[in-house]
C-alpha positions in Angstrom: -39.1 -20.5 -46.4 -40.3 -17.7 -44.1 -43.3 -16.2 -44.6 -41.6 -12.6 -44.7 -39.5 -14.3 -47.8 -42.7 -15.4 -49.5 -44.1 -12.2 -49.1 -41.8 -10.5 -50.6 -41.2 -12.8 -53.3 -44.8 -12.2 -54.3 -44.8 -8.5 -54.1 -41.6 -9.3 -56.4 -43.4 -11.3 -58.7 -46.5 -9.4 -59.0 -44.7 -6.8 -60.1 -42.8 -8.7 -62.8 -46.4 -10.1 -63.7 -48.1 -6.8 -64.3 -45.8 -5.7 -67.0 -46.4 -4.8 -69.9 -45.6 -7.7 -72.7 -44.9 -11.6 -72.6 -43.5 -12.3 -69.1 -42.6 -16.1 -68.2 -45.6 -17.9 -66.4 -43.9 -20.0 -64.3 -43.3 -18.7 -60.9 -40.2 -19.3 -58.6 -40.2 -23.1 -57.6 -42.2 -22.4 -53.8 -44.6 -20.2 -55.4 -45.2 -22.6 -58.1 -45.7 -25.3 -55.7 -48.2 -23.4 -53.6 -50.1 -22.2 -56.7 -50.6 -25.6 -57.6 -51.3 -26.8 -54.3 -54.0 -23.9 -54.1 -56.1 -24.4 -57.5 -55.3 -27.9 -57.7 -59.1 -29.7 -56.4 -60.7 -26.4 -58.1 -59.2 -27.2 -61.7 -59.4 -31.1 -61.1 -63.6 -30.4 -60.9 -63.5 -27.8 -63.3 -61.5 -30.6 -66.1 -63.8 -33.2 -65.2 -67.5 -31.1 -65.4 -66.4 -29.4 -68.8 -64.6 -32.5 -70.2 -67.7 -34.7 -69.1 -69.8 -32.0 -71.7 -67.7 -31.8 -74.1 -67.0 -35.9 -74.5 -71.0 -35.3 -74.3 -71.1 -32.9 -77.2 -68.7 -34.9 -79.2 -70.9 -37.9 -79.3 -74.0 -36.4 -80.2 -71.8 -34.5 -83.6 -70.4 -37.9 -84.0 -74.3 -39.6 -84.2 -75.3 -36.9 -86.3 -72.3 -36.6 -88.4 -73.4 -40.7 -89.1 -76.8 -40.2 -89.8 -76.5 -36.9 -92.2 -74.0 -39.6 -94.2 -77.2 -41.7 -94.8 -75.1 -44.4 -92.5 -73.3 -45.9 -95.0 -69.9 -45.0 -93.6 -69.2 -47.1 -90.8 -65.7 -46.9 -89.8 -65.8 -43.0 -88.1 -68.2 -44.1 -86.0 -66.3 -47.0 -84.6 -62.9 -45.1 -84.3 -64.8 -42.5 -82.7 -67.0 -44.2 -80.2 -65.1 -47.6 -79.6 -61.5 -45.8 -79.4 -61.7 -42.1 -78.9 -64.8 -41.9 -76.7 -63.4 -44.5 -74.1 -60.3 -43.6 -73.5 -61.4 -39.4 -73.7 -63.8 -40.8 -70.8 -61.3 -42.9 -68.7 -58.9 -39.4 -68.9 -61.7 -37.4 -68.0 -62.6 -40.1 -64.9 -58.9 -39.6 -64.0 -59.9 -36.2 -63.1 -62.0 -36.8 -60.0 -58.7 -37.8 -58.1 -57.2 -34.7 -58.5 -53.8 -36.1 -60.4 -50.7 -34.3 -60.4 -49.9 -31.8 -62.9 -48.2 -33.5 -65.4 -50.3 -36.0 -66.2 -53.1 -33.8 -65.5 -52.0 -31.1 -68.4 -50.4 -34.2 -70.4 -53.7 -36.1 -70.8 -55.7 -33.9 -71.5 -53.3 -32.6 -74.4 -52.8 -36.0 -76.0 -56.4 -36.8 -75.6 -56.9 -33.5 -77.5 -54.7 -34.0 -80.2 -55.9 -37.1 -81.0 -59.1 -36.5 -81.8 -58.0 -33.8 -84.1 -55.6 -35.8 -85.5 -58.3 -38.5 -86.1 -61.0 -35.6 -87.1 -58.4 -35.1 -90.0 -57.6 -38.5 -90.6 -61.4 -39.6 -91.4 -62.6 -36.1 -93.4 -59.3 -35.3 -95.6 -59.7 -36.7 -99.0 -63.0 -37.8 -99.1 -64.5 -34.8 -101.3 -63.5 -31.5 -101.0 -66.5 -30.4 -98.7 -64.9 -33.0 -96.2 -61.3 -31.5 -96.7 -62.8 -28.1 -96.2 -64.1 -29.3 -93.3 -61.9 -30.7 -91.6 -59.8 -27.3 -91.0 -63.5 -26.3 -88.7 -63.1 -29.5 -86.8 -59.1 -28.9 -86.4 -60.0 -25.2 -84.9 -62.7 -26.2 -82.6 -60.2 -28.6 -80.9 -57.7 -26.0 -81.0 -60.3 -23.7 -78.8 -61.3 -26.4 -76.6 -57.7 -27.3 -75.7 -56.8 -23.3 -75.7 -59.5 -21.7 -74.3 -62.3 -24.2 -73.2 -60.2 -26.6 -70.8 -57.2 -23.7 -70.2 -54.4 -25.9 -70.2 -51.3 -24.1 -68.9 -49.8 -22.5 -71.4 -46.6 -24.6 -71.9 -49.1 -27.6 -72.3 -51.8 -25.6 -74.5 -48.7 -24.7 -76.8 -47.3 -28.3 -77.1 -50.9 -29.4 -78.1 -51.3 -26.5 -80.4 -47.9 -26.9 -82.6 -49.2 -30.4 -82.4 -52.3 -30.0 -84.0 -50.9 -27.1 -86.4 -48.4 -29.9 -87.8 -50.9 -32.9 -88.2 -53.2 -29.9 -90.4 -49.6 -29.2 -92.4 -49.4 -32.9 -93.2 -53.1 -33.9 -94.1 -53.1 -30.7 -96.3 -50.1 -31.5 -98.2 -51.4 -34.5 -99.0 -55.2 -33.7 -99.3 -55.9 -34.0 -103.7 -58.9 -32.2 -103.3 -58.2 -29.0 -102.6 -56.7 -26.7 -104.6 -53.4 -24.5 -104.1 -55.2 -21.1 -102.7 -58.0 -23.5 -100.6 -55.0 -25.1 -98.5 -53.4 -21.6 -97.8 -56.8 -20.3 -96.8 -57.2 -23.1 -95.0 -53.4 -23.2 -93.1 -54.2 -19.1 -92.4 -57.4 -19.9 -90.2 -55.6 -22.6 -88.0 -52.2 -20.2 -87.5 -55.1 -17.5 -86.8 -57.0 -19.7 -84.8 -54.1 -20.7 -82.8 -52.4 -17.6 -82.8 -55.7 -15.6 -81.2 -56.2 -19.1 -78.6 -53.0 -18.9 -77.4 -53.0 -15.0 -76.6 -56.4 -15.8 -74.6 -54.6 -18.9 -72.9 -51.7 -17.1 -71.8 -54.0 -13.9 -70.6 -56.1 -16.2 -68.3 -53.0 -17.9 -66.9 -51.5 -14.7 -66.3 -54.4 -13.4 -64.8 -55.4 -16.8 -62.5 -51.3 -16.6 -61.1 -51.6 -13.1 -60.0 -55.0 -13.4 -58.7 -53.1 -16.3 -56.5 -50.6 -14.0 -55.8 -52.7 -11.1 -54.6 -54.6 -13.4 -52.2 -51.4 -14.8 -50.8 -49.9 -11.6 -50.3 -53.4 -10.4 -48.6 -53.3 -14.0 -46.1 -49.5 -13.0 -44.9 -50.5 -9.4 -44.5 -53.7 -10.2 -42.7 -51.4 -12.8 -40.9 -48.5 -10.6 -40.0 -51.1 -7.8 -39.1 -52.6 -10.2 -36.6 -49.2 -11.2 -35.1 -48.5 -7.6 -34.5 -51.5 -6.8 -32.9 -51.9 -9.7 -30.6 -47.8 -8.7 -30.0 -48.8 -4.8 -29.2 -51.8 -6.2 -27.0 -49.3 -8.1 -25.3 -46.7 -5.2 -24.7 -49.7 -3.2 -23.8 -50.0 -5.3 -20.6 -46.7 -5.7 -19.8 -44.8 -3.5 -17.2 -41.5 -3.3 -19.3 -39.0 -2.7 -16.2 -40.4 -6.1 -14.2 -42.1 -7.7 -17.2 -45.3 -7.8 -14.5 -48.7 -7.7 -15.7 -49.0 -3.9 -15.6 -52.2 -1.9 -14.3 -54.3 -1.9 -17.2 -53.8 -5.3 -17.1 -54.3 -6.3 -13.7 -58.0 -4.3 -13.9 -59.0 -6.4 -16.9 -57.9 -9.7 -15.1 -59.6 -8.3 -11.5 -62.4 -7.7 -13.4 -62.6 -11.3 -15.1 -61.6 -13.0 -12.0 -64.3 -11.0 -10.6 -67.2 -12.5 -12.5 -65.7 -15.8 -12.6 -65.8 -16.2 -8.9 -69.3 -14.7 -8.7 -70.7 -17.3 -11.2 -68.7 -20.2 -9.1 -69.1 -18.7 -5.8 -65.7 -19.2 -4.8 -63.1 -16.9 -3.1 -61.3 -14.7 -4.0 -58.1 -13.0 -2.6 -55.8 -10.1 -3.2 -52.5 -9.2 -1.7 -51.3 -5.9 -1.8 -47.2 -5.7 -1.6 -45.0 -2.7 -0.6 -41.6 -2.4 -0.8 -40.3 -1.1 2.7 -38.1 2.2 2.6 -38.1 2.4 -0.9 -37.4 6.2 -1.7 -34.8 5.8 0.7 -33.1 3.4 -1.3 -33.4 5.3 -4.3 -32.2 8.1 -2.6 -29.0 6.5 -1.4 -28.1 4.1 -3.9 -29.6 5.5 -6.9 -32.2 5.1 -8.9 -30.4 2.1 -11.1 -30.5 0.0 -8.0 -33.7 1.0 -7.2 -35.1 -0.5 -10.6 -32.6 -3.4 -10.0 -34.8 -4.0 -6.5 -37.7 -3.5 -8.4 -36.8 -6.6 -10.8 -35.7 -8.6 -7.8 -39.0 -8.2 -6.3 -41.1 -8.7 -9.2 -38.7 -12.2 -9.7 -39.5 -13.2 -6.2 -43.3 -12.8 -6.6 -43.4 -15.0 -9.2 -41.5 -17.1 -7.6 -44.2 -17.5 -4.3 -47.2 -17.7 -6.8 -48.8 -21.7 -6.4 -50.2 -22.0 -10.2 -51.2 -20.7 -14.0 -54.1 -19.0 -12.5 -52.7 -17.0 -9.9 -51.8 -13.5 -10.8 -48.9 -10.9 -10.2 -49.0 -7.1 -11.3 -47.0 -4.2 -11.0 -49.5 -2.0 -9.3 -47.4 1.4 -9.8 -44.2 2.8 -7.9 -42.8 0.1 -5.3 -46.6 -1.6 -5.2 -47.2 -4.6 -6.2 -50.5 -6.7 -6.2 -51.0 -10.2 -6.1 -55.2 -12.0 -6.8 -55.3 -15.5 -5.9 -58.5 -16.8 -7.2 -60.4 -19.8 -5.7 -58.4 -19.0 -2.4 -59.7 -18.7 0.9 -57.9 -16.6 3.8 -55.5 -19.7 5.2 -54.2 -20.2 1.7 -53.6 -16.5 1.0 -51.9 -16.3 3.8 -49.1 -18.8 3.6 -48.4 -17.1 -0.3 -48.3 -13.5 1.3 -45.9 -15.3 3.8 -43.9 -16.7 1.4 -43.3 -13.4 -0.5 -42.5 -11.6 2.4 -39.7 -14.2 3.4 -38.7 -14.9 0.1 -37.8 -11.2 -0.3 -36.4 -10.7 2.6 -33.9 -13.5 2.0 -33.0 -12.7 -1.3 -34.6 -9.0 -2.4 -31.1 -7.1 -2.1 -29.4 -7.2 -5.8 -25.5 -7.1 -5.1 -24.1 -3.7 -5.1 -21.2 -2.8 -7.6 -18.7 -1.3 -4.8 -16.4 -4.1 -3.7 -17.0 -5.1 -0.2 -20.4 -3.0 0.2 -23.4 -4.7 1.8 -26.6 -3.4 0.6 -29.6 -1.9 2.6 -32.6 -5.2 3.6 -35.1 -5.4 0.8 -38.3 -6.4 3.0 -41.9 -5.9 1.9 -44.9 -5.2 3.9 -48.2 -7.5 2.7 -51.7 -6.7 2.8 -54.2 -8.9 2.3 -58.3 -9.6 2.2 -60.5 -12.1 1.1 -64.1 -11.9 0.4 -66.6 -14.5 -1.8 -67.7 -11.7 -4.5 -71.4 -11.5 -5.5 -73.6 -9.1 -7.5 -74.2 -6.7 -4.1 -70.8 -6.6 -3.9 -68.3 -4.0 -5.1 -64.4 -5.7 -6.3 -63.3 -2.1 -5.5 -63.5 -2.6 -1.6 -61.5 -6.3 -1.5 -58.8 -3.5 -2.9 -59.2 -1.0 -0.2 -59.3 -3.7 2.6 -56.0 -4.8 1.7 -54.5 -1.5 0.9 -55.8 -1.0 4.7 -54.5 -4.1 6.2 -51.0 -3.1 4.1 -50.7 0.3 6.0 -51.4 -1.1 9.3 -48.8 -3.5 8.6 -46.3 -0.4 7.9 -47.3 1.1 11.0 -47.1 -2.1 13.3 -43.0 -1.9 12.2 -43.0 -3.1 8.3 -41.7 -6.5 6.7 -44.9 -8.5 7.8 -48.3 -9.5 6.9 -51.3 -8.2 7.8 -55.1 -10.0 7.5 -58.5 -8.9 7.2 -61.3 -11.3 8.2 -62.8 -13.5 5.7 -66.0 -12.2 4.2 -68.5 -15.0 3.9 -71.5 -12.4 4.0 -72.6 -13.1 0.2 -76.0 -12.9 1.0 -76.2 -9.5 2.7 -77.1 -6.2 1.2 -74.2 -4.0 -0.6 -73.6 -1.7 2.4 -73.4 -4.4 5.2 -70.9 -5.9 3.2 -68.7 -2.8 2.5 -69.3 -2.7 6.4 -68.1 -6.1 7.3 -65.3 -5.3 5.5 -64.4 -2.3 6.6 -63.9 -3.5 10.1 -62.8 -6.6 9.8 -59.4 -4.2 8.3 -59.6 -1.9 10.8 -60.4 -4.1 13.7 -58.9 -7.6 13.3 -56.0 -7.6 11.0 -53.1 -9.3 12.6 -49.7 -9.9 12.4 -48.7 -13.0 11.3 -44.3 -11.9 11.0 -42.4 -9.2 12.2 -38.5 -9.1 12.2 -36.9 -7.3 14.8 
């Protein structure tokens, strides 16, 4: 089921929950399944820590129950430390591997009603301190199964109207107490019960929508997380050419950046230009004009060599293109292939029959440079905004190169100087169409 669904079926059943009055425990069959999925190794330690005491506790009433009868009395003893004590303690053992919850809730129940059943058995009808006493023993197991080991409350009832039968019986046919003793007696375990039962059901109610609440907070902190890393991403994207946009691209120059400065390899940035752009928008409209821009931003993916080479709409008809880990020869051949690759195929079809639309071409610029700490990224920018307007004035739909800066070592203004000529001085064209 999807998480949306779970959601809101517990919003829906929180609500029901927090009602006023008896609302039905049970939750819908995948909430059910998750609750018990979720509390399961919890309550599994919880049985077997408090069952482990109270099989303790047991014992040590059952020792001094023997010696305050002078020890003449030996069969309790045996029922209740060669029958009832071994097979409480294999139950309770049973515990440590987590069982399902069935036998889990059923165990522990019959386990439960038997020792009240044999508490009953051994003190009715001896003398009518016994048979009095007997209804004390028949309400503390009535609390432990209730309210001590929590059964769930389908199972804590079963045990109960158990137990609350087996008193009926043994009181009907106890001789030694008289009419008004046994209806005291039947009052205290229907209170008893009664009081155990409203507790059980409270802390059931109260455990399934403390579940609920915490799995309605884990989708929402889920969800919440989804739509932020989903508005982070939308953030970045250009939505026209689905490009990196530029608040992107200065995050990733900026990480490319110091990546290349702590490697100390090269890095390279292509500035693209689409030729006579306005011109096209002017003429054909500015529909076709987006339907270039798409084109364009297609093809650029297109000529890019792997994951970590990136592609961003710069603004207008500019795009720009960092090639990390690229040297000068390398760049080259990618702003080659964008420029031939767009002029091949970077005219969308027009929608009048028989019309042949204006050549898409791009003009490239391009620089590379080894960045260091002396360095400024800003200028590998300008050199190849530089190189990209000499390229439009040598004619448009080429490339042109600055020279590879390989001067890491030399102080922040020779640098910017290197590379400032090297733009002005030696690009070069490496394509021209006629």
């Amino acid at each position: 089921m999807p998480s949306t669904s779970i959601h809101e079926l517990a919003i829906e059943q929180i609500e029901r929950l927090s009602k006023r009055g008896f609302q039905r425990l049970a939750l819908p069959k995948p909430l059910e399944n998750a609750f018990e999925q979720s509390t399961l190794a919890r309550r599994s330690e919880r049985l077997w820590l408090e069952g482990l005491i109270a099989i303790g506790l047991f014992n040590v009433y059952v020792l001094v129950d023997h010696h305050l009868q002078g020890g003449n009395s030996w069969l309790p003893i045996q029922i209740r430390l060669c029958i009832v004590t071994p097979l409480a303690l294999l139950i309770n053992l049973s515990m440590r591997w987590s069982p399902n919850k069935i036998y889990r809730e059923t165990s522990i129940a019959g386990a439960s009603c038997l020792i009240g059943v044999t508490h009953l058995y051994l003190e009715s009808n001896k003398n009518a301190a016994s048979s009095a006493y007997a209804q004390v023993g028949l309400i503390v197991a009535v609390i432990f199964v209730n309210v001590v080991m929590r059964l769930q409350f389908v199972y804590a009832l079963s045990a109960s109207a158990i137990l609350l039968a087996s008193d009926l019986v043994f009181i009907k046919h106890d001789h030694l107490l008289n009419p008004s003793e046994k209806l005291l007696g039947i009052t205290l375990a229907v209170c008893a019960i009664s009081m155990t039962l409203i507790a059980n059901y409270s802390i059931g109610r109260e455990e399934r929508l403390g579940f609920l609440m915490r799995l309605r907070s884990e989708i929402q902190s889920k969800e919440l997380s989804f739509l932020n890393v989903e508005l982070q991403r939308i953030s970045c994207i250009d939505s026209l050419t689905g490009l990196a946009n530029r608040h992107a691209y200065e995050l990733q120059f900026a990480k490319l950046w110091r990546e290349a400065v702590d490697s100390g390899s090269c890095l390279s940035a292509i500035v693209i230009d689409i030729d006579h752009f306005k011109l096209t928008n002017d003429t054909r409209g500015h529909l076709y004009g987006d339907r270039v821009l798409v084109r364009v931003a297609s093809l650029l993916l297109q000529s890019l060599r792997c994951k970590d080479d990136f592609a961003a709409r710069f603004g207008g008809e500019e795009f720009v293109v960092l090639l990390p880990g690229t040297t000068q020869q390398g760049a080259m051949i990618v702003a080659e292939r964008i420029r031939k690759l767009v002029e091949v195929a970077g005219s969308p079809a027009l929608p009048e029959p028989g019309s042949h639309p204006r050549l898409s071409t791009v003009s490239c610029g391009g620089a590379s440079c080894y960045p260091s700490d002396a360095a400024c990224k800003e200028d590998l920018l300008d050199a190849a905004d530089k190189a990209l307007y000499q390229a439009k004035e040598l004619g448009r739909n080429l490339v042109c190169w600055g020279e590879s800066i390989s001067r890491r070592k030399e102080s922040p203004s020779t640098y910017k100087n290197a590379l400032r000529i090297s733009v002005n001085t030696d690009a070069i064209p490496l394509t021209r169409v006629d």
